[in-house]
C-alpha positions in Angstrom: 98.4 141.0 112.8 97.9 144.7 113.5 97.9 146.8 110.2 101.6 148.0 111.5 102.7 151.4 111.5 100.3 152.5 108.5 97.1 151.1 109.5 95.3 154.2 109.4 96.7 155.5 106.4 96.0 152.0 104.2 92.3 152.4 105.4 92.2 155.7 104.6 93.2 154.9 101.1 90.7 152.2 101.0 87.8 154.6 101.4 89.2 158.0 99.5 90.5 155.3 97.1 87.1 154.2 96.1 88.0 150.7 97.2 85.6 150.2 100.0 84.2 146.9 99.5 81.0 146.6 97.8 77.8 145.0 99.2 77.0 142.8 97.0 76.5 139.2 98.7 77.2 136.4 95.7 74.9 133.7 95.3 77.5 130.9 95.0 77.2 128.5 97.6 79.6 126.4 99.6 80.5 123.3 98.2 81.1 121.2 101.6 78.1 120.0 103.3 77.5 117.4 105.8 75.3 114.7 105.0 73.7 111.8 107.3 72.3 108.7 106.3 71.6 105.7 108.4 73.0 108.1 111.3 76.0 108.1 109.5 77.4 111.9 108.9 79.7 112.2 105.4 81.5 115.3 104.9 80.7 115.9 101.1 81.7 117.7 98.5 81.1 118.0 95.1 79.5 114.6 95.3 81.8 112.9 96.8 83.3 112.1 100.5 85.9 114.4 101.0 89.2 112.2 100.6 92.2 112.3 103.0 94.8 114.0 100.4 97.8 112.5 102.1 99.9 110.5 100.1 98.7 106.6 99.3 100.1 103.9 97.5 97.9 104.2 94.9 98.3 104.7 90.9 98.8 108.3 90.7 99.5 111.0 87.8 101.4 114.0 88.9 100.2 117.3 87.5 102.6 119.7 88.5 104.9 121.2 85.9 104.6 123.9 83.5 100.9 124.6 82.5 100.2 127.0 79.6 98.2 130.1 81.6 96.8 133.2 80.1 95.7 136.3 82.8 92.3 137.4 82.0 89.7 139.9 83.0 86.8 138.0 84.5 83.6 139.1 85.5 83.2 138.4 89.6 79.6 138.6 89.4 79.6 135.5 87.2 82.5 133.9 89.6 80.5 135.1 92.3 77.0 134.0 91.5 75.1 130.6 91.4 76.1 128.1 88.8 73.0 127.2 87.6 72.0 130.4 86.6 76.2 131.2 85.6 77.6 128.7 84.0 76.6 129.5 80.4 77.9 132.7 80.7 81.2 132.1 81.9 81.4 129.6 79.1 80.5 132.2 76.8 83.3 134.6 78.3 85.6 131.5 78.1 85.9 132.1 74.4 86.3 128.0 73.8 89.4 128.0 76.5 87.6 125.4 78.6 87.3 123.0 75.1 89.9 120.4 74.2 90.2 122.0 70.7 91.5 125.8 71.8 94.5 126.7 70.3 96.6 127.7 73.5 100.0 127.9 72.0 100.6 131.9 72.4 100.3 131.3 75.8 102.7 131.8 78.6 104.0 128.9 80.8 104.1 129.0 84.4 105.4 126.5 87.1 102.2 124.9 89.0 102.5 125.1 92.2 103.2 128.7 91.8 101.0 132.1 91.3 100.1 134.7 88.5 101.2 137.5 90.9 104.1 137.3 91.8 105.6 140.2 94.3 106.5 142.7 93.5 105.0 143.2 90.1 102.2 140.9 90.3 98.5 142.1 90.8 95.4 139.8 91.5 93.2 138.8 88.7 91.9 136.3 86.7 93.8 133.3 84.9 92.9 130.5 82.4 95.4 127.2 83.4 95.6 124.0 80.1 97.1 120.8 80.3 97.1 118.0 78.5 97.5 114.6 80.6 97.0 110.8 79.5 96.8 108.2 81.9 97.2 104.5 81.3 94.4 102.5 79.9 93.9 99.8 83.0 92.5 103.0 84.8 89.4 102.3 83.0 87.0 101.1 85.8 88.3 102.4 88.6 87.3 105.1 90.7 89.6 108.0 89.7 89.6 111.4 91.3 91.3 115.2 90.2 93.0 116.3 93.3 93.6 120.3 93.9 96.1 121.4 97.0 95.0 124.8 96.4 93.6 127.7 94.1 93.0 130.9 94.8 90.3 132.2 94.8 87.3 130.8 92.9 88.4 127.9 90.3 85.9 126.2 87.7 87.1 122.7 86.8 86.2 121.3 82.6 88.2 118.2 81.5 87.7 117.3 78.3 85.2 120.2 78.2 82.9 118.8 80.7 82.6 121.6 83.7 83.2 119.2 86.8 82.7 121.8 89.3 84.1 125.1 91.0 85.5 125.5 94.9 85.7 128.5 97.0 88.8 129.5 99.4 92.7 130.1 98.7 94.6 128.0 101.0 92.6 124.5 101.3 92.4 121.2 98.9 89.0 119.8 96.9 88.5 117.0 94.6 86.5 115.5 91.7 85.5 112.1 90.8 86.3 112.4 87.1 84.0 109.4 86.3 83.3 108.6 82.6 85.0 112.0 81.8 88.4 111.2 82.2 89.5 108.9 78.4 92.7 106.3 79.7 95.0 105.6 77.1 93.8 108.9 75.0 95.0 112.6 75.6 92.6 114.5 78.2 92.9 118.2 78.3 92.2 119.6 81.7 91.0 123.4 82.3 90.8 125.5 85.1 89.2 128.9 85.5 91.4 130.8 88.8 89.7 134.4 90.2 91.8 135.7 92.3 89.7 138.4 93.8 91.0 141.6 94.5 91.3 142.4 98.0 89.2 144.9 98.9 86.6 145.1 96.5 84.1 142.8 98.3 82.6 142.2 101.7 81.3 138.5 101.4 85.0 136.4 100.8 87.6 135.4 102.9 90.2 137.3 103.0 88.3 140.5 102.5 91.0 142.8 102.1 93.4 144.9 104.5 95.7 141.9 104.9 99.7 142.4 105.8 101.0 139.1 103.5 100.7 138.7 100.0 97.7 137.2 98.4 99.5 134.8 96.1 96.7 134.0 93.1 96.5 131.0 91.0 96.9 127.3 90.9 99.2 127.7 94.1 98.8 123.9 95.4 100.1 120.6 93.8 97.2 118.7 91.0 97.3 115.5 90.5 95.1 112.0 89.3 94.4 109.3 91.7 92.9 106.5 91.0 91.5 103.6 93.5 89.7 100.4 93.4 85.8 100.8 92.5 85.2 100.1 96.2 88.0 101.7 98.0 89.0 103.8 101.4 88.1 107.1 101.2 89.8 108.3 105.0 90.8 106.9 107.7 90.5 109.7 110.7 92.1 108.6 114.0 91.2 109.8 117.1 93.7 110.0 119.7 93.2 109.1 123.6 96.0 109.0 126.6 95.2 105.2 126.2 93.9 104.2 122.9 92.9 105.0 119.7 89.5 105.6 117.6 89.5 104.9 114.1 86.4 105.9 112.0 87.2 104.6 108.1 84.7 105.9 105.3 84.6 103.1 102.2 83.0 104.6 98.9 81.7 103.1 95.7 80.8 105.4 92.8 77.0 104.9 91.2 78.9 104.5 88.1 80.8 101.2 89.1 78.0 99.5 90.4 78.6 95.7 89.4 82.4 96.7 87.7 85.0 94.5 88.3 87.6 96.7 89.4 91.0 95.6 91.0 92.7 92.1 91.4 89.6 90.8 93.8 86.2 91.7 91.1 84.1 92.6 93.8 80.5 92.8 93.7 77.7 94.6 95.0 76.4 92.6 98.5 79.7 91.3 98.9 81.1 90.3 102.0 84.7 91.1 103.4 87.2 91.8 106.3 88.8 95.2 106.9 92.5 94.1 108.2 94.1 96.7 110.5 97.7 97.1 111.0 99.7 99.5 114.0 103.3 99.7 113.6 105.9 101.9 115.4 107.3 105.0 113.0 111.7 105.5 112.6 112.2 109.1 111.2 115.6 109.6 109.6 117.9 111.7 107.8 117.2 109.2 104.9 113.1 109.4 105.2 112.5 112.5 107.0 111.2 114.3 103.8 109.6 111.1 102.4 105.3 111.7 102.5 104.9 107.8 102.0 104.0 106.8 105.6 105.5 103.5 104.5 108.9 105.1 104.7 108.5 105.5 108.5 108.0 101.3 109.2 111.4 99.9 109.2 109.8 96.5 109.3 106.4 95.8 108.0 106.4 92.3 109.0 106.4 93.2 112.4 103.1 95.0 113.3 102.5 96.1 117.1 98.4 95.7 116.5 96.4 93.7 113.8 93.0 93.8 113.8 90.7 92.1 111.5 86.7 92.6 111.3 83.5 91.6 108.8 83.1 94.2 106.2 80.2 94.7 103.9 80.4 96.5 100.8 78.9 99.8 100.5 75.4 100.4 98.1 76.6 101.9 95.2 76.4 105.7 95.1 77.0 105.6 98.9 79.5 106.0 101.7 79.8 103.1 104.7 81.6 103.6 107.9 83.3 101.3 109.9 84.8 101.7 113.4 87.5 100.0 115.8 89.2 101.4 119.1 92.2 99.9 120.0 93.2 100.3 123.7 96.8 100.3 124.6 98.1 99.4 128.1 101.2 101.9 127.7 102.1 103.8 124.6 104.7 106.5 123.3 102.4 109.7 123.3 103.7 112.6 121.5 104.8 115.6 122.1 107.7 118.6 120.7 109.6 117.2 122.8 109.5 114.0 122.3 107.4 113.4 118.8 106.4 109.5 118.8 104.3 108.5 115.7 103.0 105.8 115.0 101.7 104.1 111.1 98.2 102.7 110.4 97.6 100.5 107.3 94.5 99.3 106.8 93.0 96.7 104.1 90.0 95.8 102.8 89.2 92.2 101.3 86.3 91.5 99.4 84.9 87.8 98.8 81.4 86.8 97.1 81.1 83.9 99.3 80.7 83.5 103.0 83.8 85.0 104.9 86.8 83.2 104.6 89.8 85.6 104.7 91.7 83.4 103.3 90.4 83.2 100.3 90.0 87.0 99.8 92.3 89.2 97.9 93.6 92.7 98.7 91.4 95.2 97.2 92.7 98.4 98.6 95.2 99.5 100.6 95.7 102.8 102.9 98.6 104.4 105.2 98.6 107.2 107.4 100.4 108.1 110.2 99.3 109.5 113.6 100.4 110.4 117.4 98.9 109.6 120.8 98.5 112.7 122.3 95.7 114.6 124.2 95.7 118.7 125.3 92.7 119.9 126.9 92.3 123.1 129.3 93.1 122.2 132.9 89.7 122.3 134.9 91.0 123.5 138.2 93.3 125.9 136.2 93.8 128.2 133.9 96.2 126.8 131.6 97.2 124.0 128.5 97.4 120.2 129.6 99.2 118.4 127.0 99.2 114.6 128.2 98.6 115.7 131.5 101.2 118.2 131.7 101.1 121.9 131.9 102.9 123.4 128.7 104.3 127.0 128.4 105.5 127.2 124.6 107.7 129.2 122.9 107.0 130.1 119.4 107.7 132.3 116.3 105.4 133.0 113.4 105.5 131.3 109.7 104.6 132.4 106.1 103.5 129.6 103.6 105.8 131.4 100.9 109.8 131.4 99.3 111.4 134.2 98.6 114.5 135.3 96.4 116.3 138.5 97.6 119.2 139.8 95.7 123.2 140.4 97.4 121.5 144.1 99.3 118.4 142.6 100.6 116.1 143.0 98.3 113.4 141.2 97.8 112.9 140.0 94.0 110.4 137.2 93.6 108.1 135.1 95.7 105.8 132.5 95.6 103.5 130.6 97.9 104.6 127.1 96.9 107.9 125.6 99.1 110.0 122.7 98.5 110.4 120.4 101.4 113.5 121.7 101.5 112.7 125.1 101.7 110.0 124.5 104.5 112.3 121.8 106.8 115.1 124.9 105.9 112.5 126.9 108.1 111.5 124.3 111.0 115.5 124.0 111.5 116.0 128.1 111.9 112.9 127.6 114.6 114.8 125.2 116.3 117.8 126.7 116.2 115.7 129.9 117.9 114.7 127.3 120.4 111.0 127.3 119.3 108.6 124.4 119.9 105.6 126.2 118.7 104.8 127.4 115.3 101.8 129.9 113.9 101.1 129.1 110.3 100.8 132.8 109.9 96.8 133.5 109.1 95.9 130.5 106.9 95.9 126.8 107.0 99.3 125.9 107.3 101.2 124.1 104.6 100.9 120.2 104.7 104.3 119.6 104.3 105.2 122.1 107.2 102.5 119.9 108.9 104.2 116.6 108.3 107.5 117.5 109.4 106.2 119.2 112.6 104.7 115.8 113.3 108.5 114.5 112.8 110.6 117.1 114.5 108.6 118.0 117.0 106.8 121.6 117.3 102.9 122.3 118.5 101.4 124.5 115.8 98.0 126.8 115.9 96.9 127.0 112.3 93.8 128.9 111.8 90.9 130.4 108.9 91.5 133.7 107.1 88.7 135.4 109.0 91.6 138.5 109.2 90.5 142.2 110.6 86.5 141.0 110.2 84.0 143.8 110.9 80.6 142.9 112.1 79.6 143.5 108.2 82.1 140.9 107.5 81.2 138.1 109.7 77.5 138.8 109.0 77.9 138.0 105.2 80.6 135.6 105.1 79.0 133.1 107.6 75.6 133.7 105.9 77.3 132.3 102.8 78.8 129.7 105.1 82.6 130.1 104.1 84.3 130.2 107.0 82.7 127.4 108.0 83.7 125.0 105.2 87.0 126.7 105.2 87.2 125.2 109.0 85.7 122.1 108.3 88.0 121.5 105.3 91.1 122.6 106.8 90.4 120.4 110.1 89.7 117.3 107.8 92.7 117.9 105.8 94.9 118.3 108.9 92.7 115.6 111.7 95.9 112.6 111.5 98.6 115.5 112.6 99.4 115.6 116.1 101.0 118.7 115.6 97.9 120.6 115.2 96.7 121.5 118.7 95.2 124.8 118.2 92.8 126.1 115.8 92.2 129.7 115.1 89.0 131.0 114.6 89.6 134.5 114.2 92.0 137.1 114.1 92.5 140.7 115.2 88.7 141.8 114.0 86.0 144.2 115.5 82.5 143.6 116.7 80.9 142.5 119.8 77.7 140.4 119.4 78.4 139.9 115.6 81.9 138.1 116.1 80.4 136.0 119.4 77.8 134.4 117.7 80.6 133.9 114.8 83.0 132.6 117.0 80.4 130.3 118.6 79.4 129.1 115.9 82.9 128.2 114.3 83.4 125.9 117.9 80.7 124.1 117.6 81.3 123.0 113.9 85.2 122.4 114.9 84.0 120.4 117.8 81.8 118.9 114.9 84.7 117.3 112.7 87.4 117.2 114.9 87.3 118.1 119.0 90.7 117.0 119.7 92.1 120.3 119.1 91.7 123.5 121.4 89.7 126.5 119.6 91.0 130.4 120.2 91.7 134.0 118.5 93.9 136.4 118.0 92.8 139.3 119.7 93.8 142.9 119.9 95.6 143.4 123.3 94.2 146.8 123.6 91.2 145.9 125.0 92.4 142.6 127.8 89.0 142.8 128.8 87.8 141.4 125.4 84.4 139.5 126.2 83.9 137.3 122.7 86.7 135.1 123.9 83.9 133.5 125.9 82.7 130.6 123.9 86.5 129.3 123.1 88.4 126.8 124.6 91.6 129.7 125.2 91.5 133.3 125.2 94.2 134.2 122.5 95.7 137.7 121.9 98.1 139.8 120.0 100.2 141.8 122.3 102.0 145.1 121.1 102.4 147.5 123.8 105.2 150.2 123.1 104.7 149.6 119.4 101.4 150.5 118.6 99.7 151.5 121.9 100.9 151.8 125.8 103.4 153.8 127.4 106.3 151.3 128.7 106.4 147.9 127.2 106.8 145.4 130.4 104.6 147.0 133.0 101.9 147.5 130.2 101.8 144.2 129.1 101.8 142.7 132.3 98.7 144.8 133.4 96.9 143.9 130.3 98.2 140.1 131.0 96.2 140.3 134.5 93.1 142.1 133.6 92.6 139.4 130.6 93.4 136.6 133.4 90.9 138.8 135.6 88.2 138.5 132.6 88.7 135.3 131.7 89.9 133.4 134.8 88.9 130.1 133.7 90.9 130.2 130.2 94.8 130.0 129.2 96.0 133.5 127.9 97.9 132.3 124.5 100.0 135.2 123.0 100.2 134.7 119.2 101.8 138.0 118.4 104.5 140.0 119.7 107.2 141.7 117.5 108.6 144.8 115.8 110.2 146.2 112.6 113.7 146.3 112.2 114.2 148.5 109.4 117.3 150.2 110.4 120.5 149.7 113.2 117.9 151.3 115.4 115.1 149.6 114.7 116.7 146.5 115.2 118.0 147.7 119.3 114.6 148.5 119.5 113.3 145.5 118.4 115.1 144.1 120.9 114.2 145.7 123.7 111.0 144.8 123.1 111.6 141.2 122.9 113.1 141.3 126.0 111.0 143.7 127.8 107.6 141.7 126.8 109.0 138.1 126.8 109.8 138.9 130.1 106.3 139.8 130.9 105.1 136.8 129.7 107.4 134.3 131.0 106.5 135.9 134.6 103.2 134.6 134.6 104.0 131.1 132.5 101.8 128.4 132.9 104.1 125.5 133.8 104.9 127.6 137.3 102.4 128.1 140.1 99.8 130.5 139.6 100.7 130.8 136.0 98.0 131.3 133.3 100.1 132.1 129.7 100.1 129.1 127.8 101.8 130.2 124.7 104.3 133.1 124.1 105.0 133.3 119.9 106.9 135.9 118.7 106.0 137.6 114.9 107.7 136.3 112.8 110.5 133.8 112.2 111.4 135.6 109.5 110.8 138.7 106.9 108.1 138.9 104.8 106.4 139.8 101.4 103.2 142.3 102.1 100.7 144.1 99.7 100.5 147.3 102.1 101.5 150.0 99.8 105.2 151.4 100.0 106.3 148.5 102.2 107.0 145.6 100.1 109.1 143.2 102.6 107.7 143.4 106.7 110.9 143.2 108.6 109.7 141.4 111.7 111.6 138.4 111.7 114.2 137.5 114.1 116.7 136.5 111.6 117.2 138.7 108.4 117.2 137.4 104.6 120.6 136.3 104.6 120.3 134.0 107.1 121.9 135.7 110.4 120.0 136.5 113.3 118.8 140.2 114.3 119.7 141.1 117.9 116.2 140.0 118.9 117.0 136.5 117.6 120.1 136.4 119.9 117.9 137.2 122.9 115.4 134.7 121.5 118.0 132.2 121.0 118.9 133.1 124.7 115.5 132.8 126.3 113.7 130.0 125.1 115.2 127.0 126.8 113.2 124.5 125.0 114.1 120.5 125.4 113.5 120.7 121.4 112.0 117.6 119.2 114.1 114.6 118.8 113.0 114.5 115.3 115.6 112.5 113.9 116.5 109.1 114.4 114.0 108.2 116.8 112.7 104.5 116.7 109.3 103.7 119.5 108.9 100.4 120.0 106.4 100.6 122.9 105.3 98.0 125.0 101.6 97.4 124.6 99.3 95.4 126.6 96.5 92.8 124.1 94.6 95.1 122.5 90.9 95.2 122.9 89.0 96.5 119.8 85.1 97.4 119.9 83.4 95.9 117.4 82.4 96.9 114.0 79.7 100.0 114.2 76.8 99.5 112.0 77.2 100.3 108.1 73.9 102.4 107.3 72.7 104.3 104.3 74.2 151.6 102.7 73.8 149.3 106.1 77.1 147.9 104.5 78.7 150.8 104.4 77.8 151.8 107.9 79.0 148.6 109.5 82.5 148.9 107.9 83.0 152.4 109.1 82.0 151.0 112.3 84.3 148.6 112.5 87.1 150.4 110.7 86.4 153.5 113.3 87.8 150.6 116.1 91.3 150.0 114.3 91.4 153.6 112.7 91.3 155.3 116.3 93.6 152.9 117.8 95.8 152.9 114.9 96.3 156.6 114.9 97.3 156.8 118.3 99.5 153.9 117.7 100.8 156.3 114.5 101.1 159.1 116.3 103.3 157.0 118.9 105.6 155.2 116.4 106.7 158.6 115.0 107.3 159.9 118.3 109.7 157.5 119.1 111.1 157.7 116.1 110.0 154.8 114.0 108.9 153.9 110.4 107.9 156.9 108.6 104.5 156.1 106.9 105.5 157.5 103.6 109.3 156.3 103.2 110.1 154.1 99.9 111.2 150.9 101.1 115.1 149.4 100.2 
């Protein structure tokens, strides 16, 4: 999103503020690699597979609550730097708050999920998180991992005052295998270290700074314990086809449990099993819409559309195995918004010492997750979105991961980044009543549980890596430390089961030629990497249609404000640009991911309107679903208002419905114009008719230039951004300076 109205003025305050980021490039690597052995490819990370983190029916210990947390000063160059030649230093600064002993009692409590910054008072920082936990003593032997939604910035893991590990990145989930650490049956205390880096202040993280949301710090993602057989199912990634399915399972056995008896079955190194493979049809309802157990969504578990059943043998300790099976279907449900058929896999594995015989095996692990049957792709003749064959033209509006309290006037009074599934189905249900099928998960991975129910109601979303107003300096640092790459590759393995997710964003509104192609290259290939079934884009400025670095993406994606922040006339300048970016890029779908205005005032909000109509318009002229069409996506920004850090602004009011609920003129026309079918969503039971499946067999189980770059790429948005100034007071709008509410 543009840095609206005050752009200029918040980068001017950056550089006479003395808050120009410095160029120090930390040391700390990323923690996600990709490993092969035995042509096998493992996404690890802190040595282990990464894990699904979608709910399983395993033993689990909850963590969220109220943690005792104390804000501290931290040093960033020890967060920032290499652990081998940090750690003893930040233990040192800890002061004993990593041990089990520290006496934490004077300490504040907070609510985890949640943030130490709250807006309005809230400012970024360090934090120190405690807990105690005890889980129960059959544990012992099994492999047991700590489970993190999300912390932001930098967090350093201890329990029991052993340092685990640390992660990188705000919005996306990591793990630990706990091993001999974790005590069963005895009181473990669990530590975490959160930097929540101040915006601004550096050039090598992701966000850097000049964002327009609010950078919630802390533990702001659920915790939690898991625990699994010794052997067990680490993921279970589906990949969908118009005709069948490809499932690619990773099985795990810690070095530590080599030759444990763990679980009902005691299995043993060089045993021999079966993986069993179950496909049954998903019934969301009022009653289990909300429920994450995939087993919710099976109204009958006797009654399985698919079972598959294939030799298994156990992984070397220390390892990671993979197994493989396609199942082709004759005819099946695919999904779509408007029709969102899903579909539950449950797979088993079954371990026996002795020569195969199923029958004799026991259940050793267990693992759920749902999926849809769905395939988008760029047409090849044309330039627009084929999802399932069919040319799409969706309708969208922007969404913030956060909740916020506002007081009788409008006011805004507290927020966090943490929703209830209440909150966030509260939100999907406003889209819907808009008429949306499409949802942007505002500039970050999206929230799983907004994730889950889009798979269940029905809406397309385009979630995407905070690589926000990147400069050539930025990109150059960032992707030499490699975090925007394992912020891709972990959000895309999070997120690969959810047919929702058809677009992911690589960029958005950032400066640079050669600098943010070779970035954006880059980013595709490792997308196409882990994933491939989704369609890879960014959001570009609209001032320039002619934008070449859209080249190596699969969609040429844009941020349209003409009559806000640049142009003269609001239709006829958007369709120009429209054409000339079609004219560039013939072979690529346009996707507009922003359009919108304030509506501060009675004014504001006619204006508002006017534009909504004016560029909507535009858009809808050249849709993709009609001939000669080549606009793929129109989203509007934003559903509704939301909590910013820019200075003197506090709440952005760019939604189409205000705080209390009702819409702003611009929501009636919205309400008006997009004529979506809408998601079923509720009640809906598939029972497709398949032909026999037909599985493959089993794959093979194998072992001062800073400086100068920034002012570069800040001159870009600071001389469009002043004519855009000079236009907005002109016609009357925001005044830079004016205390908000």
């Amino acid at each position: 999103m543009a840095h609206r109205r005050v752009g200029p003025v918040v980068v001017a305050a950056l550089l006479l503020g003395g808050c120009l980021p410095n160029g120090a490039i930390g040391t700390l690597a990323p923690t996600l690699t990709i490993s092969e052995a035995g042509g096998v490819a493992v996404a690890m990370q802190n040595g282990a597979p990464v894990p699904s983190f979608g709910w399983q029916p395993r033993p689990r210990l909850d963590l969220d609550g109220r943690w005792r947390v104390e804000l501290d000063e931290l040093d960033v160059a020890l967060t920032m730097g290499d652990r081998d030649a940090t750690l003893a230093a930040i233990e040192d600064e800890a002061g004993g708050r990593h041990l089990p002993g520290f006496d934490d009692a004077s300490w504040r409590s907070i609510d985890v999920p949640g943030t130490t910054n709250p807006p309005l008072e809230g400012v970024e920082g360090g934090a120190w998180y405690r807990t105690t936990l005890e889980v129960p003593v059959d544990w012992a032997g099994r492999a047991t991992s700590l489970r993190f939604g999300s912390a932001n910035y930098v967090a350093d893991v201890w329990l029991n005052g052993s340092w685990l590990g640390y992660h990188e990145g705000g919005t996306t989930p990591f793990a630990f295998d706990v091993g001999e650490t974790l005590q069963p049956g005895q009181p473990n205390v669990l530590a975490v270290r959160v930097h929540t880096i101040p915006l601004g202040t550096r050039s090598d993280i992701l966000p850097w700074g000049l964002i327009d949301w609010w950078n919630y710090g802390g533990l702001t993602g659920s915790v939690w314990l898991e625990a699994a057989p010794a052997t067990n199912i680490v993921r279970a990634d589906v990949t969908p086809h118009l005709d069948a399915v490809d499932v690619t399972i990773l099985l795990a056995q810690p070095e530590r449990l080599a030759g444990i008896p763990a679980g009902p079955a005691g299995e043993r190194e060089g045993s021999r099993g079966t993986l069993l493979a179950r496909i049954f049809p998903a019934t969301v309802t009022d009653e289990n819409l909300l429920d994450p157990d995939p087993r919710a969504l099976v109204p009958d578990v006797t009654a399985p559309l698919v079972v598959v059943e294939q030799e298994l043998e156990m992984p070397v300790p220390g390892s990671v195995a993979e197994a493989g099976l396609t199942v082709q279907f004759g005819e099946a449900d695919l999904w779509s918004p408007s029709r969102p058929a899903l579909y539950v896999l449950h797979l088993e594995t079954r371990w026996n010492d002795r020569p195969l015989d199923a029958r004799e095996a026991r259940a050793t692990d267990a693992y759920w997750t749902t999926f849809g049957i769905r395939h988008i792709q760029v047409d090849p003749i044309r330039p627009r979105v084929l999802l399932n064959g069919e040319a799409v033209f969706f309708r969208g509006v922007g969404l913030h991961a956060e909740s916020l309290r506002f007081d009788a006037s409008g006011r805004l009074l507290h927020g966090t980044r943490h929703q209830t599934p209440e909150q966030v189905l509260g939100k999907l249900r406003d889209a819907r009543r808009i008429g949306a099928d499409f949802i942007r998960a505002g500039h970050e991975p999206a929230d799983p549980t907004m994730l889950m129910l889009a798979d269940r109601l029905g809406f397309a979303v385009w979630e995407e890596i905070p690589l926000y107003h990147a400069t050539p300096a930025i990109f150059d640092r960032t992707m030499r430390r490699g975090i925007p790459q394992q912020m891709l590759r972990e959000m895309a393995l999070r997120d690969m089961n959810h047919p929702s997710v058809l677009f992911h964003g690589l960029a958005n509104e950032s400066t640079g030629g050669d600098e943010r192609t070779m970035a954006l290259s880059e980013l595709h290939e490792v997308d196409r990497q882990i994933d491939g079934t989704r369609l890879t884009g960014q959001a570009a400025y609209a001032w320039d249609p002619a934008d070449p670095t859209h080249a190596p993406l699969d969609v040429a994606g844009f941020t349209f404000y003409y009559g806000v922040f640049y142009g003269d006339s609001i239709g006829p300048d958007t369709r120009r640009a429209l054409r000339e970016a079609n004219a560039t890029h013939p072979g690529k779908p346009i996707v507009v991911l922003e359009f919108g205005r304030w509506a501060d005032t009675a004014w504001d909000e006619a204006r508002q309107a006017l534009v909504f109509e004016e560029t909507y318009g535009a858009l809808e002229r050249y849709r993709a679903d009609r001939p000669s069409g080549f606009v793929s996506v129109a989203n509007w920004w934003t559903l509704h208002d939301f909590a910013t850090q820019i200075t003197g602004i506090e709440v952005e009011d760019f939604g189409l419905m205000r705080p209390d609920g009702t819409l702003r003129a611009a929501g009636e026309l919205a309400m008006e114009a997009f004529d979506t079918e809408g998601g079923q969503g509720l009640e809906l039971a598939i029972e497709p008719e398949l032909e026999r499946p037909r599985v493959r067999p089993q794959r093979e189980i194998g072992d001062g230039a800073l400086v100068g770059y920034l002012l570069y790429g800040m001159g870009v948005s600071i001389g469009a951004m002043s004519l855009a100034l000079l236009i907005v007071t002109r016609r009357g709008g925001r005044a830079t300076g004016r205390r908000r509410r």
